[in-house]
N, CA, C and O atoms as a Tripos MOL2 file, in Angstrom:
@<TRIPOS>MOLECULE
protein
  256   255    64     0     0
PROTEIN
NO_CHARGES

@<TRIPOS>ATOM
      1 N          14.0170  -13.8160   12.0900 N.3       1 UNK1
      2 CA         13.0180  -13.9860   11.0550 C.3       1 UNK1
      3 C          11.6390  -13.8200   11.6670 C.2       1 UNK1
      4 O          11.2310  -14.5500   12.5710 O.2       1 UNK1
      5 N          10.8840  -12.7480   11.0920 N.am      2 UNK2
      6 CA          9.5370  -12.7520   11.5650 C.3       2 UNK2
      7 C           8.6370  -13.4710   10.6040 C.2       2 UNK2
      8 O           8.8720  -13.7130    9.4200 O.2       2 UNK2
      9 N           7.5440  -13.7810   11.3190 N.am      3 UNK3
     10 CA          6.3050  -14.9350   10.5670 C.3       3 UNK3
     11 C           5.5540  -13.6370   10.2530 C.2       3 UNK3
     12 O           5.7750  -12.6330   10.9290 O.2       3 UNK3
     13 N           4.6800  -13.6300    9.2550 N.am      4 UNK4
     14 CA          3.9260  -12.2790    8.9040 C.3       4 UNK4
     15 C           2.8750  -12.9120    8.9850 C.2       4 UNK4
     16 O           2.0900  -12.3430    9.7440 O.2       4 UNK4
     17 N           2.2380  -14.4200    8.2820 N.am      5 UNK5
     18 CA          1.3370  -14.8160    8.4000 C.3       5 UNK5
     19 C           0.4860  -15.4350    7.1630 C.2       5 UNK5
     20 O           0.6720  -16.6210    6.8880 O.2       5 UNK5
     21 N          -0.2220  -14.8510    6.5880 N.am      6 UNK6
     22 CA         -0.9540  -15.3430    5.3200 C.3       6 UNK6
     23 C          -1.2710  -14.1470    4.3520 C.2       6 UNK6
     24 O          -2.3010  -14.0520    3.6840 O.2       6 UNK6
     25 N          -0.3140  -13.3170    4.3740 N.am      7 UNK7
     26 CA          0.2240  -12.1080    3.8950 C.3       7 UNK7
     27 C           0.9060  -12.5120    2.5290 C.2       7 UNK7
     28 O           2.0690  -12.9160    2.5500 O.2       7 UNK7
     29 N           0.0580  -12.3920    1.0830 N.am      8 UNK8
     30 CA          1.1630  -12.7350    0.2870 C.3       8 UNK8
     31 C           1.4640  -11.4370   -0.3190 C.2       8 UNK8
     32 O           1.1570  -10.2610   -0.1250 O.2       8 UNK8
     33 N           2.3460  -12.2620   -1.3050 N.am      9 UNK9
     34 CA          3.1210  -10.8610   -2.4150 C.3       9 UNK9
     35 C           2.0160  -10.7290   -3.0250 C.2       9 UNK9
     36 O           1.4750   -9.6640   -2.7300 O.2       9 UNK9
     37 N           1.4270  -11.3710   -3.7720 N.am     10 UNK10
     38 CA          0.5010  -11.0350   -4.9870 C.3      10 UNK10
     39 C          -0.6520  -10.2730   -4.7300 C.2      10 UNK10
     40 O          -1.2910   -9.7440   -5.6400 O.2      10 UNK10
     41 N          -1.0510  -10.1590   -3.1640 N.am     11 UNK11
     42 CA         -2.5130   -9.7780   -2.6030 C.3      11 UNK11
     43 C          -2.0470   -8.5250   -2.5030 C.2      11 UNK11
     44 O          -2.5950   -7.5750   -3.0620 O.2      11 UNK11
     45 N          -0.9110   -8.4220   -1.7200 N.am     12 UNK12
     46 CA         -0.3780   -6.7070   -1.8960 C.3      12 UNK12
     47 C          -0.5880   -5.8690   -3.3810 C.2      12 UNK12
     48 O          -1.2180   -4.8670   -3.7170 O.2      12 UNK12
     49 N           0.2670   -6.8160   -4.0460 N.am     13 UNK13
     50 CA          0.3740   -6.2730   -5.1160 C.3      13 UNK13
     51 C          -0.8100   -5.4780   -5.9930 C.2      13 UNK13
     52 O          -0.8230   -4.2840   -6.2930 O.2      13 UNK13
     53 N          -1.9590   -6.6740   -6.3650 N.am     14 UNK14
     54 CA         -3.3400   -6.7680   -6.7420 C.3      14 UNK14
     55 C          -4.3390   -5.2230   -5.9560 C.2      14 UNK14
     56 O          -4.8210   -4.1890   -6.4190 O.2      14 UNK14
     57 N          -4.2610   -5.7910   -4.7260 N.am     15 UNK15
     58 CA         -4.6180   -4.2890   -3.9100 C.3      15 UNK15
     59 C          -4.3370   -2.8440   -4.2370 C.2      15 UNK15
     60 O          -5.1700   -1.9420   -4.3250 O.2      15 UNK15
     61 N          -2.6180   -2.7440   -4.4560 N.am     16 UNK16
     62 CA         -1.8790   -1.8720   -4.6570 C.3      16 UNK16
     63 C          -2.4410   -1.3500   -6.0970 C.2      16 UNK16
     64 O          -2.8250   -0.2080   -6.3520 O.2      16 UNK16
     65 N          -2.4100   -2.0530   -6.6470 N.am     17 UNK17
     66 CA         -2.6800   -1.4060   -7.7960 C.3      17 UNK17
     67 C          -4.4880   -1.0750   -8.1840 C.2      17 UNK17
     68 O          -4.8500   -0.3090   -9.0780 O.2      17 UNK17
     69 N          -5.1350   -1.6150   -7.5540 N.am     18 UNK18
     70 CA         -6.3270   -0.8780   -7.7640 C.3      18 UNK18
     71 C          -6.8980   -0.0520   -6.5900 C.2      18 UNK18
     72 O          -7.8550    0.7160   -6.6860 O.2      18 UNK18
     73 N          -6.1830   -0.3110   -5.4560 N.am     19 UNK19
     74 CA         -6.4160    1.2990   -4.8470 C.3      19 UNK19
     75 C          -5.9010    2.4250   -5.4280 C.2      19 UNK19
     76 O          -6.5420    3.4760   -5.3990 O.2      19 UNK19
     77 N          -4.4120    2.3180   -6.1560 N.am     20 UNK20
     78 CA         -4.0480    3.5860   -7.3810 C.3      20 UNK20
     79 C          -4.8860    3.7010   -8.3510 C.2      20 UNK20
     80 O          -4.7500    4.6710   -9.0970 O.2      20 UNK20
     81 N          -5.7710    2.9160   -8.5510 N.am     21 UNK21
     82 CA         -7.2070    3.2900   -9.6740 C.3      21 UNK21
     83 C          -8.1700    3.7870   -9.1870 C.2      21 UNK21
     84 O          -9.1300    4.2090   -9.8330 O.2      21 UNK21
     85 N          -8.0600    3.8090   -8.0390 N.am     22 UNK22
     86 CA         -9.7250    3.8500   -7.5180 C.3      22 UNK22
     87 C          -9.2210    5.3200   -6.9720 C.2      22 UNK22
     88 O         -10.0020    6.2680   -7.0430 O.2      22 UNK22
     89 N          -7.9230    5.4880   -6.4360 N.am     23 UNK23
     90 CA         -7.9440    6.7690   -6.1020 C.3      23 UNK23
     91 C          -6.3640    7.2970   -6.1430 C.2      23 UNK23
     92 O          -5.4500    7.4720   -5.3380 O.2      23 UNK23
     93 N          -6.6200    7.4560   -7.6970 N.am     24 UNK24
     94 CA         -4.7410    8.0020   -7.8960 C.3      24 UNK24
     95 C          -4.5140    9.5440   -7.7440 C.2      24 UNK24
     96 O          -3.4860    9.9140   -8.3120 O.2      24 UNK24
     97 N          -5.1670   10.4580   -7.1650 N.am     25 UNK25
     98 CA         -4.9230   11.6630   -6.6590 C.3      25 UNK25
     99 C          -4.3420   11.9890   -5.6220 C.2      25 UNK25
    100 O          -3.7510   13.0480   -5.4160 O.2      25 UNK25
    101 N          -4.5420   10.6690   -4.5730 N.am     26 UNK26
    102 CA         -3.8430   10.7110   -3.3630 C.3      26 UNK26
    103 C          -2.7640    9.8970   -2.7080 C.2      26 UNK26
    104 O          -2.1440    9.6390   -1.6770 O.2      26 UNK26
    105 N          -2.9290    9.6870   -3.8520 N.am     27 UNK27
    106 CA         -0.6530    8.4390   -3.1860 C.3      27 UNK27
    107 C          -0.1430    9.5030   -4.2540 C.2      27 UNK27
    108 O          -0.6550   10.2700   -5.0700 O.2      27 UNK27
    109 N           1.0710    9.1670   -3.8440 N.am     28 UNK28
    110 CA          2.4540   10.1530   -4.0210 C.3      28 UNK28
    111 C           3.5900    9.2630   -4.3040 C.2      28 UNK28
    112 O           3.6080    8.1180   -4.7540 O.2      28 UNK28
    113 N           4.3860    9.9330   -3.9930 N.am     29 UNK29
    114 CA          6.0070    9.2020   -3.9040 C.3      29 UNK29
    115 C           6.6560    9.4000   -2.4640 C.2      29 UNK29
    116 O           7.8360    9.6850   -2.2570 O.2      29 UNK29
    117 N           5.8590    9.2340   -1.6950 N.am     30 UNK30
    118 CA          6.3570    9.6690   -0.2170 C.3      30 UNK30
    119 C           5.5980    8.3280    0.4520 C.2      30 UNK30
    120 O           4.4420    8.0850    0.1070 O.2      30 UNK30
    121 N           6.3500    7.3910    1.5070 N.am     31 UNK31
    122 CA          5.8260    6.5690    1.6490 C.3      31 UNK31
    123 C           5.0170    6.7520    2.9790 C.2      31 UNK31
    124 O           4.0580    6.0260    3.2420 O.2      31 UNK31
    125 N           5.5350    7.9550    3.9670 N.am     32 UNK32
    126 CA          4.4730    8.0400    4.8800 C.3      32 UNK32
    127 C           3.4710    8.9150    4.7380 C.2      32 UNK32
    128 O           3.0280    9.5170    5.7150 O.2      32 UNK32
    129 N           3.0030    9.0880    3.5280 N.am     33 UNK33
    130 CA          1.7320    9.9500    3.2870 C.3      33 UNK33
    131 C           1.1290    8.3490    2.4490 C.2      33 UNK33
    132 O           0.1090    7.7160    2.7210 O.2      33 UNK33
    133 N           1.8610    8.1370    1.7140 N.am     34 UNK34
    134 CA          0.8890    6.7460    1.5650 C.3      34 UNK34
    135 C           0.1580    5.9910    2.7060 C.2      34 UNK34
    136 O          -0.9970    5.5660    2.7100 O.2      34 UNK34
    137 N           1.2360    5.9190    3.8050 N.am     35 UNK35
    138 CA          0.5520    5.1520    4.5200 C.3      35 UNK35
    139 C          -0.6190    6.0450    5.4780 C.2      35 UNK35
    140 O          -1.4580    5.4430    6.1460 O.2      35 UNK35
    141 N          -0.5600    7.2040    5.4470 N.am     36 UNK36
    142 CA         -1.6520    7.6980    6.2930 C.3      36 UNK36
    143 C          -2.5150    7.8980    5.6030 C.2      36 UNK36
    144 O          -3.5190    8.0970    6.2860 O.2      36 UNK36
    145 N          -2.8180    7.9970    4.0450 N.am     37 UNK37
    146 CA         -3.9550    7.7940    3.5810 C.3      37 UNK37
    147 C          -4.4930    6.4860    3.4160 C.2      37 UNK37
    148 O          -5.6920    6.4130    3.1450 O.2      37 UNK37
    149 N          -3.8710    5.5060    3.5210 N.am     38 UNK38
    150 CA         -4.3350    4.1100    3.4180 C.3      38 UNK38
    151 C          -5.2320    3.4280    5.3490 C.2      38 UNK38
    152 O          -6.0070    2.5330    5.6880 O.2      38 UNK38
    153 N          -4.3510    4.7120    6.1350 N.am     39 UNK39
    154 CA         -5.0790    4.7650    6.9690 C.3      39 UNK39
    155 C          -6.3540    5.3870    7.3290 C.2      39 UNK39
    156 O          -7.1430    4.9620    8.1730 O.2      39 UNK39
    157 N          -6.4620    6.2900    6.7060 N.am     40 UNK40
    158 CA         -7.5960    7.3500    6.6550 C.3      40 UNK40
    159 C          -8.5840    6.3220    5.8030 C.2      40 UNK40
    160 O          -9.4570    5.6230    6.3160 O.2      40 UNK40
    161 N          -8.3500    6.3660    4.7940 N.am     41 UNK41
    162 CA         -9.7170    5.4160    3.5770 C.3      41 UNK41
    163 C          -9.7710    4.1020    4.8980 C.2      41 UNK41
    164 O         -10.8880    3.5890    4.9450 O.2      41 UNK41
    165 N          -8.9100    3.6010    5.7790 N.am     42 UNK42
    166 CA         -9.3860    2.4410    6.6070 C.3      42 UNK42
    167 C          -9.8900    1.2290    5.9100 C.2      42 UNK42
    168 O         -10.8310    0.6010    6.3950 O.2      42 UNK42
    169 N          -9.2840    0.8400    4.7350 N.am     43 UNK43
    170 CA         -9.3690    0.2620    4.0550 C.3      43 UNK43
    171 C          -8.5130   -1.4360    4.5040 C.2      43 UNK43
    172 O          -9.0290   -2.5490    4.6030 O.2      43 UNK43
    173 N          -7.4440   -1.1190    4.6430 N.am     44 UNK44
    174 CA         -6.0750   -2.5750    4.7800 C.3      44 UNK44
    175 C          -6.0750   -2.0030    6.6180 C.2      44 UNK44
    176 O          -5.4460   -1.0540    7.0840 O.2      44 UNK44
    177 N          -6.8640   -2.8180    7.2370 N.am     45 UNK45
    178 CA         -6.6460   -2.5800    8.4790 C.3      45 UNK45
    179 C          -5.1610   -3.4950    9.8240 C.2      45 UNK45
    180 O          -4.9470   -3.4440   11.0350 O.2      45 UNK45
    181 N          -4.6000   -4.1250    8.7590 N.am     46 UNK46
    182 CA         -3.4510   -4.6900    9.5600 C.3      46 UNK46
    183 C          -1.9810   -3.4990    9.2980 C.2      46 UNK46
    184 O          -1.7040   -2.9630    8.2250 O.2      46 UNK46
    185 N          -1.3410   -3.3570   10.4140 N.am     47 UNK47
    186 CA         -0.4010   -2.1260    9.8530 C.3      47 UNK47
    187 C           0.6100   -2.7820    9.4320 C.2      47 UNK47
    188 O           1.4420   -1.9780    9.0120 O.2      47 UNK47
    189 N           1.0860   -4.2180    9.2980 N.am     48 UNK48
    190 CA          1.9310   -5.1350    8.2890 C.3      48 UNK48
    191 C           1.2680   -5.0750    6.7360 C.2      48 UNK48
    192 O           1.8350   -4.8310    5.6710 O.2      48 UNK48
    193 N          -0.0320   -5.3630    6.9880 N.am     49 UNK49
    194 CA         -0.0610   -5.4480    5.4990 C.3      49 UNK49
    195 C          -0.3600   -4.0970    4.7300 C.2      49 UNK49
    196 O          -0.1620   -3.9570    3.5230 O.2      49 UNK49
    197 N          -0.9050   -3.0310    5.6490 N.am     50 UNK50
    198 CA         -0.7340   -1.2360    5.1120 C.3      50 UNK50
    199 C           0.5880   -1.0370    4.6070 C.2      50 UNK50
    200 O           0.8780   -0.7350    3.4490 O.2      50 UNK50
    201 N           1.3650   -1.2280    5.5600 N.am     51 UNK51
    202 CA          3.0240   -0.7640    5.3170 C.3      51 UNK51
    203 C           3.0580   -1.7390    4.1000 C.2      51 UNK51
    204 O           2.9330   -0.9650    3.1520 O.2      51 UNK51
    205 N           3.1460   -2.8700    3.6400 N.am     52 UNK52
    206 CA          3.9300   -3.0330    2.6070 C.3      52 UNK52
    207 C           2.4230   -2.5860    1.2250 C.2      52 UNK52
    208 O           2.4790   -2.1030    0.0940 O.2      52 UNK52
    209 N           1.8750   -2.8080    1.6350 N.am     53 UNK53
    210 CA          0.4750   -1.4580    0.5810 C.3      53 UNK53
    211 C           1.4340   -0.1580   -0.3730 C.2      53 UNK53
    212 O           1.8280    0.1330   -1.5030 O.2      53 UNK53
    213 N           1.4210    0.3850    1.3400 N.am     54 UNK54
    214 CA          2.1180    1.6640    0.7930 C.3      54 UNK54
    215 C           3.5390    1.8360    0.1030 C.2      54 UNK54
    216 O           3.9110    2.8320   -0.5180 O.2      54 UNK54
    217 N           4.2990    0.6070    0.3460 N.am     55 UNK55
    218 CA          5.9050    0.8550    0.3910 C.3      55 UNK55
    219 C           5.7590    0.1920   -0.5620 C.2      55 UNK55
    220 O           6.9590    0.1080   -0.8230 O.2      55 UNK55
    221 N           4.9860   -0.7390   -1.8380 N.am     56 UNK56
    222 CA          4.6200   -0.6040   -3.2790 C.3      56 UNK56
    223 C           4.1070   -0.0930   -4.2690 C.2      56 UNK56
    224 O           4.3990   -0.2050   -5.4590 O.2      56 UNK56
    225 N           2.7440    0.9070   -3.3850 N.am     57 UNK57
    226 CA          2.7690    2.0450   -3.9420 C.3      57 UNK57
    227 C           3.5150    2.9430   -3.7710 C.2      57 UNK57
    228 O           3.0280    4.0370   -4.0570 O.2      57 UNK57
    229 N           4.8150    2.9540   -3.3140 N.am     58 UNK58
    230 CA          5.6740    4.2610   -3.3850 C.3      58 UNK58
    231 C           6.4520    4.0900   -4.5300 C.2      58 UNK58
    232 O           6.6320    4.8950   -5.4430 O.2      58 UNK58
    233 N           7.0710    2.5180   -4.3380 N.am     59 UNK59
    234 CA          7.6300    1.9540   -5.4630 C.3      59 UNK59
    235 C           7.0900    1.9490   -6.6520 C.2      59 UNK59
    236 O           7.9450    1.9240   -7.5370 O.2      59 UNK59
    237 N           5.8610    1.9660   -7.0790 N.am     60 UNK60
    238 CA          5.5330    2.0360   -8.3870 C.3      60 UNK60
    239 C           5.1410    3.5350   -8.7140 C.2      60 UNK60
    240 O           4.7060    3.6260   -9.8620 O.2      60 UNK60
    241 N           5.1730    4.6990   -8.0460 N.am     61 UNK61
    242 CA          4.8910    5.9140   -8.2310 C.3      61 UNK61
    243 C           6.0300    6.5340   -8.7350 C.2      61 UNK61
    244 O           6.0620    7.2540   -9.7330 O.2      61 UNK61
    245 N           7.2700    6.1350   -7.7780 N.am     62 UNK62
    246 CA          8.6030    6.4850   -8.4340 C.3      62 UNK62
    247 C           9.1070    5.7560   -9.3510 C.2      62 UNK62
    248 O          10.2810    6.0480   -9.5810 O.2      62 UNK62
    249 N           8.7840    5.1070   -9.8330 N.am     63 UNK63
    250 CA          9.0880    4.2460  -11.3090 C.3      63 UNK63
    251 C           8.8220    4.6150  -12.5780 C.2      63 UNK63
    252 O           9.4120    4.4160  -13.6400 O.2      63 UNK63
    253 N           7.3300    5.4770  -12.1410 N.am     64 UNK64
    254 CA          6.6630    6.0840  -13.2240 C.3      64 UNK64
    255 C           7.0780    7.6530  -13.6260 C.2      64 UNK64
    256 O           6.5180    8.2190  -14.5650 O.2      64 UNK64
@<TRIPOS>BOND
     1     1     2 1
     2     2     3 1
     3     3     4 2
     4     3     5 am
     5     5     6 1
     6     6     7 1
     7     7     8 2
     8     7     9 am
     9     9    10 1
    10    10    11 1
    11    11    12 2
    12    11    13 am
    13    13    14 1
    14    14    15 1
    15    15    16 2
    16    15    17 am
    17    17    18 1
    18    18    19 1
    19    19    20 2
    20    19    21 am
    21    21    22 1
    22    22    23 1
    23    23    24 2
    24    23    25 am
    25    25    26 1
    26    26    27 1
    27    27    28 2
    28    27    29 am
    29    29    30 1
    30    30    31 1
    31    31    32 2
    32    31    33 am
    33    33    34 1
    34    34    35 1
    35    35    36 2
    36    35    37 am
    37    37    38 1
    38    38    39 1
    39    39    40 2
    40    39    41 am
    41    41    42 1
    42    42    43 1
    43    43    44 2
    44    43    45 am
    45    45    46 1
    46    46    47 1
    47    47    48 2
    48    47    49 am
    49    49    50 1
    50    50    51 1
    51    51    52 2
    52    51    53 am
    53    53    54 1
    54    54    55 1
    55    55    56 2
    56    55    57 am
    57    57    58 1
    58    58    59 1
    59    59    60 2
    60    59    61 am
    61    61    62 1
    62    62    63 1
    63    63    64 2
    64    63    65 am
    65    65    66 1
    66    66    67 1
    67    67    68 2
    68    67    69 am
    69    69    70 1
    70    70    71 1
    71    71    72 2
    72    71    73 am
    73    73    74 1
    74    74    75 1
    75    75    76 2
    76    75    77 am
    77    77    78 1
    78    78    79 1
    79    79    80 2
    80    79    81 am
    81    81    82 1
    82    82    83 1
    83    83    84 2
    84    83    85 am
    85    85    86 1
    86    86    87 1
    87    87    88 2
    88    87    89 am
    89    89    90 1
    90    90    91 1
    91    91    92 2
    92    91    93 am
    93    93    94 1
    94    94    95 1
    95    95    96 2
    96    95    97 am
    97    97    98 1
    98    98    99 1
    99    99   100 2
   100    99   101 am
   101   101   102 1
   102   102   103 1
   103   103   104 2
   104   103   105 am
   105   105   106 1
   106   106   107 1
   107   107   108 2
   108   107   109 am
   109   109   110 1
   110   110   111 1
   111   111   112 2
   112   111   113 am
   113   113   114 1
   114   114   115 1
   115   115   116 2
   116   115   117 am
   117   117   118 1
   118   118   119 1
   119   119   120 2
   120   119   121 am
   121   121   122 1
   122   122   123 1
   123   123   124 2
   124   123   125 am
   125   125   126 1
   126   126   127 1
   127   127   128 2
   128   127   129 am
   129   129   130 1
   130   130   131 1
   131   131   132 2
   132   131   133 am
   133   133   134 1
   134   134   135 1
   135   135   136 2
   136   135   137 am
   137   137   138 1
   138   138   139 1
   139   139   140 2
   140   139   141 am
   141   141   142 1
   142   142   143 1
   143   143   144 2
   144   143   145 am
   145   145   146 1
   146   146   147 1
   147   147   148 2
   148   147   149 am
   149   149   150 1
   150   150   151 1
   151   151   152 2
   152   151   153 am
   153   153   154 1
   154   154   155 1
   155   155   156 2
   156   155   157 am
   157   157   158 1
   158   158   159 1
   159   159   160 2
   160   159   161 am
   161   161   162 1
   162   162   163 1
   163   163   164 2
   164   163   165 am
   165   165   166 1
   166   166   167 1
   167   167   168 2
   168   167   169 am
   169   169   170 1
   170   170   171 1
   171   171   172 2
   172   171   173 am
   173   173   174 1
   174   174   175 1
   175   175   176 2
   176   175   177 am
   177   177   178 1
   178   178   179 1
   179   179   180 2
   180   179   181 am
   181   181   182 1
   182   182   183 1
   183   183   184 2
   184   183   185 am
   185   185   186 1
   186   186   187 1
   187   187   188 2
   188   187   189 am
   189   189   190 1
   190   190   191 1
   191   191   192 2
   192   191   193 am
   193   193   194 1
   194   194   195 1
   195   195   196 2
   196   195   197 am
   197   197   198 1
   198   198   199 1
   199   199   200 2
   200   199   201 am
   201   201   202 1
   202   202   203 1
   203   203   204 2
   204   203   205 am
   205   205   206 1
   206   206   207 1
   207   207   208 2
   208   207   209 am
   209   209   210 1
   210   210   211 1
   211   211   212 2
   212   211   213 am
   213   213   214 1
   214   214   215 1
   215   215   216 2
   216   215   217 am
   217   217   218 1
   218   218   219 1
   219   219   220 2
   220   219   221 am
   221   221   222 1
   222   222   223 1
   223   223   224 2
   224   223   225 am
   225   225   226 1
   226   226   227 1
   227   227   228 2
   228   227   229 am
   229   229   230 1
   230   230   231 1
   231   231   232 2
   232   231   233 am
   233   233   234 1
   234   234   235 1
   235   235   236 2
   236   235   237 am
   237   237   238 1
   238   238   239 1
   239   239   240 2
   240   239   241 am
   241   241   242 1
   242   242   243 1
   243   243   244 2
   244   243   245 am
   245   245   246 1
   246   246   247 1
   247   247   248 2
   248   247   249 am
   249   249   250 1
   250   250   251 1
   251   251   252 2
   252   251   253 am
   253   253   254 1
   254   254   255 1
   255   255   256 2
@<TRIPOS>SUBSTRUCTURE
     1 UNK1         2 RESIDUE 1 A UNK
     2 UNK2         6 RESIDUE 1 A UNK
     3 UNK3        10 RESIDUE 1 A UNK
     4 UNK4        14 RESIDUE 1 A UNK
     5 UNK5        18 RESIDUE 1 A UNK
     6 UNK6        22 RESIDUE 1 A UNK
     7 UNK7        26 RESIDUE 1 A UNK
     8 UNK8        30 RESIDUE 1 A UNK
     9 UNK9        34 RESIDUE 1 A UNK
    10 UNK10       38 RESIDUE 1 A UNK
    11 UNK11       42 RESIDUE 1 A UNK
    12 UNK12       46 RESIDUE 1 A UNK
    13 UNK13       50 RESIDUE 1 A UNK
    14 UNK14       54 RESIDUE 1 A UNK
    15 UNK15       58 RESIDUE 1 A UNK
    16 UNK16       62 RESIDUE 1 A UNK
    17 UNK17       66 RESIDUE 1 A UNK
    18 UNK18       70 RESIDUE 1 A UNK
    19 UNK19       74 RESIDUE 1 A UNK
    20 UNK20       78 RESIDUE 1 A UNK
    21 UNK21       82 RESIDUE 1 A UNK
    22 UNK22       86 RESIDUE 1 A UNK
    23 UNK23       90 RESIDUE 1 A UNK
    24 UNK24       94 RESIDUE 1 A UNK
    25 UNK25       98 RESIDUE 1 A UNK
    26 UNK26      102 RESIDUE 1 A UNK
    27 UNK27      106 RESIDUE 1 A UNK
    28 UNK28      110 RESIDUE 1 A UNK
    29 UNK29      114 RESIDUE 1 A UNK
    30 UNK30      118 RESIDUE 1 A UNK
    31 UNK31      122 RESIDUE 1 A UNK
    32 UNK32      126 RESIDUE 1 A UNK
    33 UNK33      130 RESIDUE 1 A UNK
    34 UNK34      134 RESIDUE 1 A UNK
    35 UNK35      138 RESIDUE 1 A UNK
    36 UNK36      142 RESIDUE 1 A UNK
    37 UNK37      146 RESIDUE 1 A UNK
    38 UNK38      150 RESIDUE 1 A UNK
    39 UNK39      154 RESIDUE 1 A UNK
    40 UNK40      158 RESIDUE 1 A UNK
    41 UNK41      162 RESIDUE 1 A UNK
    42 UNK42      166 RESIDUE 1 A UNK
    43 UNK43      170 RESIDUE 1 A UNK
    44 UNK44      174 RESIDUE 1 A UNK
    45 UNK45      178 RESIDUE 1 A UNK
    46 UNK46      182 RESIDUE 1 A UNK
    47 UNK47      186 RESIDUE 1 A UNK
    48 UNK48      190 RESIDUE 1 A UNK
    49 UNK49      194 RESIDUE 1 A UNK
    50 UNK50      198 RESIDUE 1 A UNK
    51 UNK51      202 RESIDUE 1 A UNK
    52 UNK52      206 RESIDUE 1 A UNK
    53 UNK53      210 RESIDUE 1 A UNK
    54 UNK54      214 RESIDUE 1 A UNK
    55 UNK55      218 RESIDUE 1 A UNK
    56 UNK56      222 RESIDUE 1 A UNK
    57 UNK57      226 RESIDUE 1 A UNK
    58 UNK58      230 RESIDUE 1 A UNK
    59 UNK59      234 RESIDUE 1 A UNK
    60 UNK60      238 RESIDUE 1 A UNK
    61 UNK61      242 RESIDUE 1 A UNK
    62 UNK62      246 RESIDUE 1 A UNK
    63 UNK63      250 RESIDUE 1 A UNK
    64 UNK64      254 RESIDUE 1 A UNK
């Protein structure tokens, strides 16, 4: 079991969805292009809390 820290669900979530507002031209349905644009904007600078960023915006891209 890893400790992540003060990492919640809801902050991901909240994030997730208004970085897809602020810039829904560039997430996809591919989760490592999510994450290298979430690296590029340098926005979520922990790569725990990028990765699960991106791996909900992948999830809600392919949903749609």
């Amino acid at each position: 079991m890893t400790i992540i820290g003060r990492i919640k669900t809801g902050d991901i979530k909240r994030a997730s969805l208004e970085l897809m507002e602020r810039y829904p031209e560039k997430f996809g349905k591919d989760f490592d292009g999510n994450s290298k644009v979430l690296k590029e904007l340098d926005i979520v600078t922990e790569k725990s809390a990028r990765n699960k960023v991106a791996g909900y915006i992948t999830r809600v891209k392919k949903r749609a």
